[in-house]
Structures are given as structure tokens and as C-alpha cells.
N, C-alpha and C positions, 0 to 999 in steps of 0.2 A: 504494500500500500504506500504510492509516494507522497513525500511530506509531513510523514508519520514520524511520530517522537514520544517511545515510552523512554519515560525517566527513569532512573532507580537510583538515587544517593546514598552515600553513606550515614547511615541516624545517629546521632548526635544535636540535633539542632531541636529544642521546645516548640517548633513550628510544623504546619501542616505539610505533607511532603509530596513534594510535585513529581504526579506520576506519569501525566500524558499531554504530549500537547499535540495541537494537529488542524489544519484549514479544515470547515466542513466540507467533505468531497463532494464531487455532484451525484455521486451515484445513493449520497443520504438524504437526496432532496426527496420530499414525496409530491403529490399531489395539488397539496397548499401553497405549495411554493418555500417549505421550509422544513427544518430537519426533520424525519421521522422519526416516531417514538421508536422504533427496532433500534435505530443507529446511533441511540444516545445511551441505550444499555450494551450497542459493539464498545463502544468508546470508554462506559465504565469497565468493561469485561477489558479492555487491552488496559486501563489502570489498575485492576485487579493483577494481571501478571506484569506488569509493572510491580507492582507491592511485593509478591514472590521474590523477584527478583533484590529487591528492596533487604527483606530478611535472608539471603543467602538459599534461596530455592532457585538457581539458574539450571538449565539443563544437564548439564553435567551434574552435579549436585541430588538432582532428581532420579537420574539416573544410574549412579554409583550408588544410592541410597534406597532404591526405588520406594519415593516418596513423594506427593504432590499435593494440593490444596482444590478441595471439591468445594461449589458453591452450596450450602446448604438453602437459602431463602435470600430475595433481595425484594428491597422496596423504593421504588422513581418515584420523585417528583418532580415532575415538568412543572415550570416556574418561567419561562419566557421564549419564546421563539428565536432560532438564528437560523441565517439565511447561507444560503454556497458561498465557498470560499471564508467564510467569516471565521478569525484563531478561536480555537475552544484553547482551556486549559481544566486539566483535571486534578482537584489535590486532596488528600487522604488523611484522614485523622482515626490512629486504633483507638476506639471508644472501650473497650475491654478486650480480657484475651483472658485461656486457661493455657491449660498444658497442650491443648490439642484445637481449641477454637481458637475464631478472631472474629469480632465485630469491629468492621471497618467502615467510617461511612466518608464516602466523600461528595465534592461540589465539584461541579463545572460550573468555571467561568467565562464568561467572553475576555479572552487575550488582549483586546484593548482598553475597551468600556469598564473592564474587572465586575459586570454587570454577574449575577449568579442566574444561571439557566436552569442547573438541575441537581436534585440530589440523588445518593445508591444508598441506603444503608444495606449493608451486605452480611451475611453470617458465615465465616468459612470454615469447613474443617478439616484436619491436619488429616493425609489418609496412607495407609501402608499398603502399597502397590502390591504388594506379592499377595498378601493377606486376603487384600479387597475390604480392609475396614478401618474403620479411625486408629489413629494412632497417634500417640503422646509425640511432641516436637522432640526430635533429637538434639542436643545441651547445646550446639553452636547457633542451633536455629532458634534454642528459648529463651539463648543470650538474647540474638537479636531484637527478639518480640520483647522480650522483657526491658531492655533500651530506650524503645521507641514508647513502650507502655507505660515507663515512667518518663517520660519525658510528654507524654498528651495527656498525662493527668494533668496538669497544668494549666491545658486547653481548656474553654468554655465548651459545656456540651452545645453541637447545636441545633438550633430550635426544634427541625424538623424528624431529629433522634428518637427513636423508638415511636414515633407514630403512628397509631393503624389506621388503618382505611374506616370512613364510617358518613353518612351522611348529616350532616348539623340540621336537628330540627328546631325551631322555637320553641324555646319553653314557656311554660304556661302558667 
């Protein structure tokens, strides 16, 4: 995909950490004439292995280990419209984690406007390839997590964190 920019830094830093960035292609335009909802969960899905990559899960790694990160549950909200060609950026804050989950949730922003389009909160979990079932983080990878996890305790949760789906009726 050209143009395309997963991130992965090293954690260290109390800030939210930049996983993706990328022009809206035109092949995510829908109908509207603006991004479709399918191509803003590609976009969090390529921040999610960005974040992999992030704690020390790169292919190699996954491979000598045979170990990888399954999505369990994700929740979008669409929050604004952008059009072709426009910079997304995408950045991730771990809202919790165990030995073997992570609840990550991140935003896309608009790249110049820094305007917020969208949110993922995502639930992932840690899985052992051979086995075919969850599995506790191996100690270089719970470093990592454990890094990044105390360093976004610090973070403000935000807003839109743990919200379900529901429709607001007036109350009476």
C-alpha cells in the first residue's frame, strides 16, 4: 500500500504513541464521497500491528516464539468525515493490560487540522500458536507492556473509553 507509515517507537515516552500514519487512498472512498467505515477499522487494524511491533512482537519474534496477538472485541466511533488524499494519523494509549490481554484504545486524527475522526477501543489477546490458545506474555514482551503501562497510567482516560453502544432516550 503506497504512502503507508506504520510507526513503532521505542516506549519510554508518558505520551500516546504514534502508530500509523497514511493519505486517505482513493480506493477508501465510498459512495459519499468520503472515507468508508470498513477503511477506518483497515487503518486501526494496521495501528494495531503497529503496536505489536511496538512491544517487541515483529515477525521474526512471532515466529521463533510462535506467538501472536488475536483481536478479541473492538469498538469505532466515527466522529467526523475525511475526504481522499487527506493525512490520517493514528495514536494508541494501553488503557490496561494482564499477563496475556491489552486494552488499547486509540484516535485518528486529521494530520493537519489535528481535528479527531475516530476512535478503536480494542481488546487483544496474547495467543500460543502451537497450542491454539491464550497465553501469558513471554518476560521481554511483559517488560514491554509493563513500560508502556506504566507510563499511560498517567494519561487521562479518554472520554469515549469503555462505552457501549445504547440509544439515549428522555427521561421522564
Amino acid at each position: 500500500m503506497p504512502n503507508q507509515t506504520a510507526l513503532a517507537e521505542q516506549p519510554n515516552e508518558p505520551d500516546m504513541i504514534n502508530l500509523f500514519e497514511s493519505p486517505v487512498l482513493p480506493e477508501w472512498i465510498d459512495y459519499n464521497g468520503h472515507m468508508n467505515d470498513a477503511y477506518y477499522v483497515v487503518a486501526f487494524s494496521q495501528a494495531i500491528d503497529a503496536f505489536m511491533l511496538h512491544i517487541g512482537l515483529d515477525k521474526t519474534f512471532r515466529e521463533e516464539h510462535c506467538v501472536s496477538i488475536y483481536t478479541l472485541q473492538s469498538m469505532v466511533t466515527y466522529l467526523k468525515e475525511v475526504a481522499e488524499a487527506e493525512p490520517i494519523i493514528i495514536q494508541g494509549q494501553l488503557l490496561e493490560s494482564d499477563n496475556k490481554k491489552l486494552r488499547l484504545f486509540m484516535t485518528m486524527y486529521h494530520g493537519q487540522t489535528h481535528d479527531e475522526l475516530a476512535t478503536m477501543e480494542t481488546l487483544l489477546l496474547h495467543m500460543d500458536m502451537q497450542a491454539h490458545r491464550a497465553a501469558p506474555f513471554l518476560t521481554q514482551t511483559q517488560a514491554f507492556v509493563d513500560e508502556i503501562q506504566a507510563a499511560h497510567n498517567l494519561l487521562d482516560t479518554p472520554i469515549n473509553a469503555g462505552k457501549a453502544i445504547a440509544i439515549r432516550r428522555p427521561k421522564f
